[in-house]
N, C-alpha and C positions, 0 to 999 in steps of 0.2 A: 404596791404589794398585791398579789395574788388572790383573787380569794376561790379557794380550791370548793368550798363547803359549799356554796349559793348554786340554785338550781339551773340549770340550763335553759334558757328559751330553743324552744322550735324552732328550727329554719322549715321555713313553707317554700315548695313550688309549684306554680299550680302550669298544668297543660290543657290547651283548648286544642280542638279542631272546629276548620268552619267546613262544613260540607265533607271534604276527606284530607283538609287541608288542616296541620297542625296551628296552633300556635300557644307559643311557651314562655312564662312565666319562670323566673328561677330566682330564689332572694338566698344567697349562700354566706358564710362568713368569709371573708376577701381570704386566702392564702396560694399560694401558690400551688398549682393545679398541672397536670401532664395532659387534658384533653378534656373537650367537652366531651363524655361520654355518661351512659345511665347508667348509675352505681345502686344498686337494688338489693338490702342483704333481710330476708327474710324474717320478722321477728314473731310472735306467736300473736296470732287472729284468736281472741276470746270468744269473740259472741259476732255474727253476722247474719242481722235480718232485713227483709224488703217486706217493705209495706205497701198496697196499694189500694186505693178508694177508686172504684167507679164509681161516678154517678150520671147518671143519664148520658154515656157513651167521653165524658169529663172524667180524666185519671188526673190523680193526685198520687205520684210516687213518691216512698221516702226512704234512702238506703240508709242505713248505719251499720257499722264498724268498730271494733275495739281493739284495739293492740298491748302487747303487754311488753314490754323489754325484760325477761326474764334473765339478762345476760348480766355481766359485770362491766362492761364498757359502752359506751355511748352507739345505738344501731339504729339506722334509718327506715321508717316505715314510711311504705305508699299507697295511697287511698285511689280506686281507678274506678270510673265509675262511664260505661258507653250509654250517651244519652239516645233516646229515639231524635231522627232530624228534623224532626217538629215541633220538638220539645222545648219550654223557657226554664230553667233552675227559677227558684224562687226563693229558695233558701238555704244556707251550708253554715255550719257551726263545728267547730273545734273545742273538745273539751278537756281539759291537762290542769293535772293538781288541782280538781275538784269546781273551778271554774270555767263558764263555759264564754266563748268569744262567737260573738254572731256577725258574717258577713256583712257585709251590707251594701246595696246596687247605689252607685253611683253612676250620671251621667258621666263619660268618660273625659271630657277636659278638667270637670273639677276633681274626677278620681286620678287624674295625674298629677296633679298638684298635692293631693294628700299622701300620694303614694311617695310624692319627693319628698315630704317633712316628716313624714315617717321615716327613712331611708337613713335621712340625717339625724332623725334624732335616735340613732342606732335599734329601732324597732322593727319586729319580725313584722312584713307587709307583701302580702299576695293579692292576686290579682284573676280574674279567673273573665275570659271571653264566653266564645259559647262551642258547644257541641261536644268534646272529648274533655272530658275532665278527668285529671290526675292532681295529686297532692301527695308533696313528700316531706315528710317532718322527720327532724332528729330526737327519738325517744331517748330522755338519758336512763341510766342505769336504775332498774326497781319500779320506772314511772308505767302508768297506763294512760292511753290518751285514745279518746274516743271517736269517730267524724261522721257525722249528719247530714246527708245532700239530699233535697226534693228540689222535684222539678213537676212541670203538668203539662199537660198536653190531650188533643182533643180527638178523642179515636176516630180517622177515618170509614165508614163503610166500603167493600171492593169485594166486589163479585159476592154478594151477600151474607158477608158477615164486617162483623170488628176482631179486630186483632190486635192482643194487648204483649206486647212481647218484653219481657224485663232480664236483664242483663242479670249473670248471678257470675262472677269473677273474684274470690273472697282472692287468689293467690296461691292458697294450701287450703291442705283439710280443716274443717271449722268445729268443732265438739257442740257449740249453741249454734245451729245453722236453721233458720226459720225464714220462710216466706205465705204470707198471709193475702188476698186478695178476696175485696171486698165489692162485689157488683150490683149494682141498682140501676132497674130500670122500669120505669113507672108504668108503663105499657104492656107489661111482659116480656120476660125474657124465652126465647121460642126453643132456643137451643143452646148449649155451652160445651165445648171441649176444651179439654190441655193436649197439646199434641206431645210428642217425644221431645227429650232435649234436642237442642240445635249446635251441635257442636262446632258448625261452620258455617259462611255467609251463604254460602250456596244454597240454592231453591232447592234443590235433590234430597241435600243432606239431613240424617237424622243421627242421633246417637245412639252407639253399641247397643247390639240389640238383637235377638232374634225377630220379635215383633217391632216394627215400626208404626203400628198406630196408638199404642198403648201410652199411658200417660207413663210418668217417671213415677218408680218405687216412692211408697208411703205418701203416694198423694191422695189428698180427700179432697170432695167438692160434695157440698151442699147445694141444696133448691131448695126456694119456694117459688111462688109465682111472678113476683117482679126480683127478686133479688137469687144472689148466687154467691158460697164461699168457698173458696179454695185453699187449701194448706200444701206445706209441701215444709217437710222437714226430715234431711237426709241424714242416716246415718252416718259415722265415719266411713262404716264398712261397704254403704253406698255410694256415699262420694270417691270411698276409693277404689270402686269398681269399675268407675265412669274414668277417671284421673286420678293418679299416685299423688299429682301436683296439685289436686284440688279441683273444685269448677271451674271450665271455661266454657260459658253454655250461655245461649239463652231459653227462659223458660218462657213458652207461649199459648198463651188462651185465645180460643176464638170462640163466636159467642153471635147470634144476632136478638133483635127485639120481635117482640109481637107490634106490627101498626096497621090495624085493618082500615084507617078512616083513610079516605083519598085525599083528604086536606090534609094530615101528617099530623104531629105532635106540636103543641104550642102550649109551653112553660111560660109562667111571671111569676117572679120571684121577687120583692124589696124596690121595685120600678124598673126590672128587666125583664128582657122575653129573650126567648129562644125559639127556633121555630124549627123542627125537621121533618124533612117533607122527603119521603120517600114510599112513593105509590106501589103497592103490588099489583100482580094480575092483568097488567098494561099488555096489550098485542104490541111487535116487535115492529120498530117503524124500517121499510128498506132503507139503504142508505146507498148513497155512489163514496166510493172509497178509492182515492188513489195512493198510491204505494211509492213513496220516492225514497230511491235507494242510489249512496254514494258506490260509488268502484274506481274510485281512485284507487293511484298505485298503494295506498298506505292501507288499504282492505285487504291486501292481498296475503293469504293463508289462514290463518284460522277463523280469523272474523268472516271474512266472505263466506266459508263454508258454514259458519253459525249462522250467519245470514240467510241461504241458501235452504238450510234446514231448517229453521222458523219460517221461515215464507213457504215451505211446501207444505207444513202444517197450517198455516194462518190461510191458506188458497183451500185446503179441501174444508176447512170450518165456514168458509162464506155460503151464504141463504141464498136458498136461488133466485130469491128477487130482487140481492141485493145487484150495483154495477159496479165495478172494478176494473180499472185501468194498472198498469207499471212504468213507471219511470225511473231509467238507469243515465247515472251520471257522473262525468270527472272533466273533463274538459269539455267534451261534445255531450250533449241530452240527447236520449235513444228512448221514443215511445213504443211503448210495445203494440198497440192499436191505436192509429193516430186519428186525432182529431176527436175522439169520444170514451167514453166507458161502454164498457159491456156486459152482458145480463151473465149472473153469474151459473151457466150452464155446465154440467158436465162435461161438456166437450171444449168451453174456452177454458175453464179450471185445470182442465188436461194439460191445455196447450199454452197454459201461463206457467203451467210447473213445468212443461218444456223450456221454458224460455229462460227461467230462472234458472236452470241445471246450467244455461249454456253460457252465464253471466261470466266476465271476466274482468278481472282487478285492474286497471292499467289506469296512467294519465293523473290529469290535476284535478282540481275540486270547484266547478262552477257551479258555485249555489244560488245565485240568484238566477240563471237560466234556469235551472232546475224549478223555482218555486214559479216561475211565470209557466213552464211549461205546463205545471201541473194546475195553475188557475185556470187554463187555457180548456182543460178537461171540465173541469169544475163548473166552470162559468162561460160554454161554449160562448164567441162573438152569436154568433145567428139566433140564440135564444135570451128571453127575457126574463125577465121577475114571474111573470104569470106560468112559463114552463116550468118553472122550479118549485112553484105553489102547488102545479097540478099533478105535477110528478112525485108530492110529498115524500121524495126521499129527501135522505139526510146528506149533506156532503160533507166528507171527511178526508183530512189531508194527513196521510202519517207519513214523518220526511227523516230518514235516518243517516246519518251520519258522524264521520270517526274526524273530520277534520276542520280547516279553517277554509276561507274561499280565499283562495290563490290564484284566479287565471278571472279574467272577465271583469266584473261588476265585483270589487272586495272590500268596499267601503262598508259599515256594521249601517249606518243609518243609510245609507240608500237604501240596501238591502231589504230594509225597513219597510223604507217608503214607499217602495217598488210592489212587496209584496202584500202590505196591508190594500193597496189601489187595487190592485188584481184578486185577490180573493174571497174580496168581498164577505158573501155571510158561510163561505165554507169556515170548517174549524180547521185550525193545523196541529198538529201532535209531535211534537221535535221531539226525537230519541238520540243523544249524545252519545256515540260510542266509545267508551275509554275516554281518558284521560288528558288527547291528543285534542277533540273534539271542542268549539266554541261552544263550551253548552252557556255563554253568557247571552251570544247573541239566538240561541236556539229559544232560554226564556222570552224573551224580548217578544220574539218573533211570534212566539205562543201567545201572551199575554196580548197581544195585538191583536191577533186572530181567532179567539174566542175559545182557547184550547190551553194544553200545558204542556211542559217539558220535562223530562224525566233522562237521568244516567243510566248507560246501558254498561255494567261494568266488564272490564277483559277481562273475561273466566271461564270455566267448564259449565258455566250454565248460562253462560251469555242469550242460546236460543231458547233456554224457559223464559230469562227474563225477557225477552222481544215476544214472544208469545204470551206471556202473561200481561203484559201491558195492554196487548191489540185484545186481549179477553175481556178487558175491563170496558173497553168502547166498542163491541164487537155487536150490542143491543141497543143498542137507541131506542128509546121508548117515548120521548117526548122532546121537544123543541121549541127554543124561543119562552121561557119559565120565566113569568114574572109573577113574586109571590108580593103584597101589598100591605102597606096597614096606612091606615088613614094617617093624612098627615097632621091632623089636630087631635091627634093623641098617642104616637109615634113620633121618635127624633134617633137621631145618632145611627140608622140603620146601618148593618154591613152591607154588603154585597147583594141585591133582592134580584137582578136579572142574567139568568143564564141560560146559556147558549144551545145545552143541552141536559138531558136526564138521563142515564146508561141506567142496563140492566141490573141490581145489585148495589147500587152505589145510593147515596146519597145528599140531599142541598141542606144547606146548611144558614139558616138567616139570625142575627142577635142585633138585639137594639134596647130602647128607652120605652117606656112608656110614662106619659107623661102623669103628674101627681093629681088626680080626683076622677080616674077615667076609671068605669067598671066593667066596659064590655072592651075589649078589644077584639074590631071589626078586621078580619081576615078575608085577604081575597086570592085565586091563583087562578090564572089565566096560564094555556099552553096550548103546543097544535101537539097533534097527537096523529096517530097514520091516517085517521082521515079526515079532519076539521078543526080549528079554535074553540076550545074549549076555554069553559071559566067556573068557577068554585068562590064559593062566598060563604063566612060563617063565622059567628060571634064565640070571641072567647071570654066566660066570665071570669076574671080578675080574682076572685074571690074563692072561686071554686079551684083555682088552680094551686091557689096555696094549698087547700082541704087536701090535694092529691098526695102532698108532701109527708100526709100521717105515717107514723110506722103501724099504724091497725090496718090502713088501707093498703100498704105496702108487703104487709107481713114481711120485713124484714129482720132479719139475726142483730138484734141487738140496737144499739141508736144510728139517725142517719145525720149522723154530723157533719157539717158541710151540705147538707140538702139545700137551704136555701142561699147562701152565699155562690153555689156554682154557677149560676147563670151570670152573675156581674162580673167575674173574674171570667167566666167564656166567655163574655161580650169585649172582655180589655183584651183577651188574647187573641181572637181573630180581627178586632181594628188596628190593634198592635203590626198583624202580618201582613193587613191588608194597606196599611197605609207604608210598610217597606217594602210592597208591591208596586205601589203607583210610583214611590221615589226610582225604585229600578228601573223604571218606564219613564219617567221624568225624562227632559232633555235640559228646560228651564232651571239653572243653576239656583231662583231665587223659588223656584216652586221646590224643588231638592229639598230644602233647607227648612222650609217652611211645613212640608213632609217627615223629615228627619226630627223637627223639635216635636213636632204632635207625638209620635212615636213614641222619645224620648222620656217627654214629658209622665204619657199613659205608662210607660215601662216601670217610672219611679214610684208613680201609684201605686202599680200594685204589683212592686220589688219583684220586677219578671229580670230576668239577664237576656237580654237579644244583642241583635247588633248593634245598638245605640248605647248599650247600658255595659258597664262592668263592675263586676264583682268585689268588693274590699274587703280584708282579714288582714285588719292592725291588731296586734297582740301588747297591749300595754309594756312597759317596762315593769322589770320584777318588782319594783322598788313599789310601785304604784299601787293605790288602795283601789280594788273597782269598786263601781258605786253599787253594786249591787252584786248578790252571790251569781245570777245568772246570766248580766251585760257584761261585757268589757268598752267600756268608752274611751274610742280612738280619739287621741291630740289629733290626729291625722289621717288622709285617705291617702286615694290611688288614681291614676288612667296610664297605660301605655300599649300603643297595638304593634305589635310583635309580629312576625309571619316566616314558620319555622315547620319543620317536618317530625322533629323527636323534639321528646324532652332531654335536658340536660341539666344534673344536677353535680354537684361538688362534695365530694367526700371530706364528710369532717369528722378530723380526728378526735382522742377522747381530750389527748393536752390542749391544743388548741381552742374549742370546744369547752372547755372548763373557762376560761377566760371571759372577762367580761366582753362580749361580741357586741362587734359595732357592724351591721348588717347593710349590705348593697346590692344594686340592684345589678344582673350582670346578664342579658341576652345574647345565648350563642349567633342569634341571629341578625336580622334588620333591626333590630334596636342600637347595637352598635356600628351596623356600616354602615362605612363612610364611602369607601369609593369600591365600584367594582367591574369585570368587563365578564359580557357574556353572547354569545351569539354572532354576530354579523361584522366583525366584534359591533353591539352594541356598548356604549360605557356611560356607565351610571356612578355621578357621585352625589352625594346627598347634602345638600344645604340646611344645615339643622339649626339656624337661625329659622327658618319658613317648614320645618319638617315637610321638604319637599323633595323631588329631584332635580339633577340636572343631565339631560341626557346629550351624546354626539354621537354619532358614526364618522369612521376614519377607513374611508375606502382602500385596503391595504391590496400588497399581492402574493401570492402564494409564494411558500415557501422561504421569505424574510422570516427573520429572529427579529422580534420589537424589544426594546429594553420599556417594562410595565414599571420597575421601578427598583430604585436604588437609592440606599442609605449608605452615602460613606462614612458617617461617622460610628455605625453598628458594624458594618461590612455586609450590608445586605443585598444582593443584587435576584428579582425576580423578571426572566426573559420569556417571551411566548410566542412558539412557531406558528406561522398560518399556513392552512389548508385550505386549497380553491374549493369552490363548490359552483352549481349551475348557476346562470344566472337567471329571474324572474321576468316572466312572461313579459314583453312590452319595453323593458329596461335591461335588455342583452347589451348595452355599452358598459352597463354598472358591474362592475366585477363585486363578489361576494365571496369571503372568506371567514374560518372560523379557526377559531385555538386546537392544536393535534397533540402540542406539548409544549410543557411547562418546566422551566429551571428553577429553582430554586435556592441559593446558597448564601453562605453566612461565615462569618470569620471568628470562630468562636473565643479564639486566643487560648484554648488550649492546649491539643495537637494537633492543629491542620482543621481544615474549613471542614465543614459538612456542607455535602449536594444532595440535591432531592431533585428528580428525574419523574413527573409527571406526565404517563401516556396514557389513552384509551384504554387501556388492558392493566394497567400496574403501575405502581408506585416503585420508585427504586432508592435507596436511601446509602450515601456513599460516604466514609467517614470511619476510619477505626472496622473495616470491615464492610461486607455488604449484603445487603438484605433489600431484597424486593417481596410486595405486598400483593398478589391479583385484586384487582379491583371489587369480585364481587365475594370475597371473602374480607371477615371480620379480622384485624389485627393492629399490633401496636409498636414500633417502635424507637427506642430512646437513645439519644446518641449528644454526648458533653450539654447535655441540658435542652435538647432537641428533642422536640417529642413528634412523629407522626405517627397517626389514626386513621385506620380507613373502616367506617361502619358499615351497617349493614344497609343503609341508603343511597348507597353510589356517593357517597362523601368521605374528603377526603380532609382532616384537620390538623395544620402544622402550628404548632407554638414555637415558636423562635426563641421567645425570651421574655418576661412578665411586659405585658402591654402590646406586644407585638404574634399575632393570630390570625391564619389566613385561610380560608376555604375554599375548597377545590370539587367542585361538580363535575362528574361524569354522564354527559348526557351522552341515552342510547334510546331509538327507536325500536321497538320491535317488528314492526313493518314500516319502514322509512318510504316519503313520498321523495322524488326528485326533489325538492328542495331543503329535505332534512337529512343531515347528515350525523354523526356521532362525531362530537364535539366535547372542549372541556369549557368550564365556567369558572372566573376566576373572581375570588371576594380578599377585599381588607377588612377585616369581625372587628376586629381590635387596634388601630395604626395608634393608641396613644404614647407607644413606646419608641415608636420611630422620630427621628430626628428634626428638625426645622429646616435642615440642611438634603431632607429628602428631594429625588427629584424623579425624572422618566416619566413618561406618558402615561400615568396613573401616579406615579407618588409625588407629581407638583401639587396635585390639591388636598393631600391627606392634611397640613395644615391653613389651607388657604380662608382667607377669609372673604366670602363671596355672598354675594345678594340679589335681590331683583326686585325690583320698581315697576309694579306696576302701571302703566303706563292706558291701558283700553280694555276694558272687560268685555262686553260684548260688542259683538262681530254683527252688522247689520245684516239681515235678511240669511244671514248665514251662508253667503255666497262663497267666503272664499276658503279654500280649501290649504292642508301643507300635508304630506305625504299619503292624502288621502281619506286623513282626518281630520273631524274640528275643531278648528281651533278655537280654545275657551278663553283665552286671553292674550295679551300682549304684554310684554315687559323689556323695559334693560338692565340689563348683567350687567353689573360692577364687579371688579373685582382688581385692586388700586387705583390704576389710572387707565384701565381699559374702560372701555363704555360698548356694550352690542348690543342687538335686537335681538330679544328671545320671543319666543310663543307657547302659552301653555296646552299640553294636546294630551288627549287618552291615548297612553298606549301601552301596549301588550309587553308585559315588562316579567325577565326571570332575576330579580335582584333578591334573589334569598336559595335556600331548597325546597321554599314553594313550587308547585307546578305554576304554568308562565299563566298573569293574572294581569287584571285590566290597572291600572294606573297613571296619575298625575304628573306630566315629567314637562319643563322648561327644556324644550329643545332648540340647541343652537343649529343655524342655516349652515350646510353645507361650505357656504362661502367662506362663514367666520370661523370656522374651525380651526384654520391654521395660526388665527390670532388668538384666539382659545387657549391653542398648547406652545404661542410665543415661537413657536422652530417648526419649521418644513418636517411631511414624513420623513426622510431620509436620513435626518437627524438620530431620529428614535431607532433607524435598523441599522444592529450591532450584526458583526459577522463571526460566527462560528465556525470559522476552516480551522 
């Protein structure tokens, strides 16, 4: 029996991004669906405020939201909230029919296990990663439902000041729209500004405006002497001055402190310290800077010219004391003065910006020539340790590049090995250009060499951001920073020794102080432009609480969180520092060992990183919470997903009324099984071991492959290949890629549907014909065939309930000789396909396959297999076959992730053809 009257649960989905990379959560009620696509229908925004606490350069954000369904049928709301990329959530609550349900951070193997008995015992359950958060609930008819996200994070200092930037994205116009920001800083605060909205990512950009430095309409900001208040509360008739659709903006405070003491700031708060140490009024140390610049073929046009134009600006800001070298690179390395640096004079500045105009994009990517060339500068052979003391410049390595290394030396840890031996105590600076670019091994390479790595993204302001980066190390003021505390009254310290101190910027030290200590003895030692310096000075314990008064502080009201802030900033920078060192780890049992510390500190003090996820079990209606403001889950959550958009499922108001029995359903890598992409590379996944298993099958151009085939559906999918060059060293290996894709099906009702997949357009044949251009948005439906081409270069065909396949179009915008525009082909969903499947991807959609362990580690780490290490060895089973696998990182696009580092069991060349039981020649069907 029905019961029409009983209230509807929410279906939640939550969306993350890690970095610029999605991934998506989607809990929908099962029915049948025409496409993964974002179904998004407007319902009214009540109230939307942002709240934020500074305290001592420590933000504590908290966004909330209210939605109302003012309509008569069941409408979907979505809560979006762009985190900063440094950011941890700490907390999110959902509040519907007057109770409210609190998140809560689970380490992720036992959040996937609660996420499953939730799942099944038909309960709403999300799941939230990190960085981009969305949330989609079904409001039913009359209901209001509320949503609460904070998160924290530690403001940077850069180029002298802090910058607190908060996302204000309600959707539409909001009638209660408040933003509140509350700042304290014990020291004084020296100066504070709101700039214009930001209506775009772009450095340039400001929003409509005659004047651009003006704060946004009806802002107020307060002073006193340590503390500062800021309001911002838009009319409608101002929010719809700016957008008819509402805010899409961010609002942004900058602000810096008063710190006249050369020893910095030192907080103790409850048994923590914090320590910020950033000196004024330092003379400006010279420094030797080299400049290593990619020109491979894949710079060529926009980027090089941004290049081109940052460097002629970043050449005439150089000091004339500093020295400066160029280094231009893609297959061959071109020093621009060899064998040394040079003084930065007028006339070689001249004749650097000559050189640069005459730069040209060609050739492959040799980056490990490039970084020994440039040690080579750095750390001439003919001079020693005592030339580099006496010459107190600073040496700095800024290395930019858009690509991967393809020609020479392109192993990630040689690379490594090579360039940490060679560079000794210069710093290196990796600038990642676009999206193309290894910015894995670029960290790597930083975090070895005393320096950092930073994305240079593909945009119209590409040469601010290269120029604002080189701004920020463009002053060295100090070198070789080690700040100290005794070690019998000190423990747990972060980070105390760095490399260097820039003009503007900030160090940053938090740790323990041990229980019955009252002074704590501070020390800082550093060379400075002309000798080793050292600083020593007691902090009394006691006195540092006093500082905490709101009398001493004169600030607006209480300072809640005053003393709690230092323990929670001391969890979140060991937090980042110890998913630092794992980054850097090579030792699979230090990883690990790494990974729990992290884990462990995350669940203290409920931060979401990448060890932890997020759970939001929503009891069953039926269920009493134990309290008006918990909801106590039977059950939790884990599963990592790795996707580009969210996808959620439109539910109807009939359906929907129904007692819903809730699953879990990822467009993405949560349900592939098998897929091919690239060389063809092919990936199927073993979800016994949630691992891969990877092959290459050296095909030749222009054969038709049969990918696979259902005869008892009538499915047949066929995949042309395109030659492509072949790779430096390995010109016998022929290399090919997917140009077009068939796709057809027997629907039994009039006549088959084809689907005709090319670089350019989707074409869809059946009852008529309709083709799709690829980089236009469209949908269509044909005897219960649905394809979808989004606005992500994807492309999504539903065959039939259970049966779901996805199609990538990859395109370079400046392609290197070895990248070519290709398609990528996925099986989302094979549960619908048959036993009786078969082709060279559809024998293993049901195969039942494994791996045996067999040798974990690899002695001395000598031996090598396609140039990576191998982390283990095993044998594949899979009936009565038996072969040698190996587990190796590698560079893997099995989703519409961009191509990301991964665990894949790869089989040998040799065994491949026992692998797929039949000779290639088997698999090429012919199309005359």
């Amino acid at each position: 029996m029905k019961r029409q009257s009983k209230p509807t649960k929410p279906v939640v989905s939550l969306c993350i991004s890690v970095g610029h990379e999605m991934s998506s959560i989607h809990l929908t009620v099962p029915q049948k669906t025409s496409s993964c696509s974002i179904f998004t229908i407007p319902l009214k925004v009540t109230d939307y405020h942002v709240k934020c606490s500074v305290v001592s350069r420590y933000a504590v954000t908290t966004v909330q939201s209210s939605v109302w369904n003012q309509l008569s049928i069941i409408k979907e709301a979505a809560f979006e909230v762009d985190l900063p990329s440094s950011a941890f959530i700490s907390n999110f609550t959902i509040t519907s029919n007057g109770k409210v349900y609190v998140a809560q951070v689970k380490e992720r193997a036992a959040a996937r296990k609660i996420y499953d008995a939730a799942k099944k015992q038909g309960k709403t359950a999300g799941l939230r990663e990190i960085e981009k958060f969305r949330v989609a609930v079904s409001v039913p008819s009359g209901a209001r439902m509320s949503f609460c996200l904070s998160y924290e994070e530690l403001l940077p200092r850069r180029l002298g000041r802090y910058e607190l930037s908060l996302g204000l994205r309600p959707g539409q116009l909001v009638q209660n729209f408040t933003l509140d920001v509350d700042v304290t800083e014990r020291t004084g605060i020296s100066f504070i500004k709101v700039l214009p909205l930001k209506t775009s990512r772009l450095l340039s950009n400001t929003a409509q405006g005659k004047n651009d430095t003006e704060a946004p309409s009806s802002t107020r900001v307060e002073r006193s002497a340590g503390c500062a208040r800021v309001n911002y509360s838009p009319t409608l008739q101002q929010q719809n001055s700016i957008s008819p659709k509402g805010l899409n903006a961010d609002f942004i405070i900058q602000y810096d402190v008063d710190l006249r003491d050369l020893m910095g700031d030192v907080q103790v708060y409850d048994g923590y310290f914090v320590h910020y140490f950033a000196p004024r009024g330092l003379p400006v140390v010279p420094k030797d800077v080299i400049f290593v610049i990619d020109v491979s073929g894949s710079m060529i046009g926009t980027k090089i010219k941004q290049t081109k134009q940052a460097m002629s600006t970043i050449l005439g800001d150089l000091r004339e004391g500093d020295h400066f070298n160029i280094i231009t690179f893609s297959d061959k390395v071109h020093t621009w003065k060899k064998g040394r640096t040079v003084r930065a004079t007028r006339q070689n500045v001249r004749d650097a910006k000559e050189f640069v105009k005459r730069i040209i994009a060609e050739g492959w990517t040799n980056i490990n020539a490039a970084l020994l060339s440039a040690a080579q500068l750095v750390n001439p052979p003919s001079s020693g340790s005592s030339s580099r003391l006496s010459s107190h410049r600073v040496p700095l390595v800024i290395f930019l590049t858009d690509g991967e290394a393809t020609i020479g030396v392109t192993s990630g840890d040689t690379i490594l090995t090579n360039a940490k031996r060679a560079l000794g105590s210069a710093s290196l600076f990796g600038l990642a250009f676009g999206d193309d670019a290894d910015f894995l091994l670029l960290k790597r390479l930083a975090l070895d060499n005393r320096g950092v790595a930073r994305m240079v993204y593909e945009d119209a302001d590409a040469a601010l951001q290269l120029k604002g980066f080189y701004d920020e190390v463009a002053s060295p003021l100090l070198s070789d920073i080690q700040l100290s505390y005794l070690d019998d009254q000190a423990f747990d310290i972060t980070r105390s020794l760095f490399p260097n101190y820039f003009q503007g910027s900030e160090l940053v030290v938090a740790g323990r102080v041990k229980a019955g200590v009252k002074d704590l003895k501070v020390s800082v030692s550093a060379t400075d432009s002309k000798q080793r310096m050292k600083v020593e000075n007691d902090v009394l314990i006691s006195h540092a609480k006093g500082n905490g008064s709101a009398d001493s502080l004169d600030c607006f009201g209480g300072l809640e969180g005053i003393s709690s802030f230092v323990h929670r900033l001391w969890a979140y920078f060991t937090i980042k520092e110890l998913l630092l060192a794992k980054l850097n780890a090579t030792d699979p049992a230090t990883q690990r060992l790494l990974a729990d510390k992290a884990t462990n500190l995350s669940l203290k003090y409920n931060f979401v990183t990448p060890v932890t996820s997020l759970v939001v079990v929503k009891p069953d209606a039926d269920e009493a919470a134990p309290t008006p403001t918990t909801a106590k889950p039977t059950t939790a959550v884990t599963i990592t997903t790795t996707a580009k958009t969210t996808a959620i499922t439109k539910i109807s108001a009939a359906s929907a009324a129904k007692k819903p029995i809730y699953v879990f359903r990822s467009c993405f890598t949560s349900m592939l099984s098998i897929a091919v992409d690239g060389d063809p590379h092919f990936v199927v996944q073993l979800p016994k071991l949630h691992q891969n298993l990877c092959f290459t099958v050296d095909g030749r151009a222009n054969d038709v492959l049969r990918l696979l085939e259902d005869p008892e559906r009538g499915i047949i999918v066929d995949g042309r290949l395109t030659g492509a060059p072949s790779k430096h060293g390995v010109e016998d290996r022929s290399r090919t890629y997917f140009d077009q894709l068939t796709i057809s099906t027997a629907t039994g009702i009039s006549g088959d549907i084809m689907i005709t997949l090319s670089l350019d357009a989707v074409v869809v044949e059946g009852e008529g014909r309709d083709a799709i251009p690829i980089n236009q948005q469209g949908s269509v439906t044909r005897q219960g065939v649905t394809v979808t081409v989004d606005n992500h270069r994807s492309c999504w065909i539903e065959l039939a309930k259970g049966v779901r396949f996805l199609v990538l179009f990859h395109h370079y915008k400046h392609p290197s000789y070895l990248q070519m525009a290709h398609l990528g082909f996925y099986v989302t969903d094979g549960r619908g396909l048959s036993d009786s499947t078969q082709g060279l991807l559809g024998q293993f959609q049901h195969a039942d396959m494994s791996v045996s362990v067999v040798k974990d580690h690899l002695d001395g780490g000598a031996h090598r297999a396609n140039k990576e290490d191998i982390l283990a060895r095993g044998i594949l089973k899979w009936g009565s076959e038996h072969m040698p696998v190996t587990l190796q990182d590698k560079t893997l696009k099995d989703s519409v992730r961009k191509r990301h580092l991964g665990k894949c069991w790869v089989v040998p060349k040799a065994e491949v053809q026992r692998l797929l039981g039949h000779s290639y020649e088997s698999y090429v069907v012919n199309h005359a």
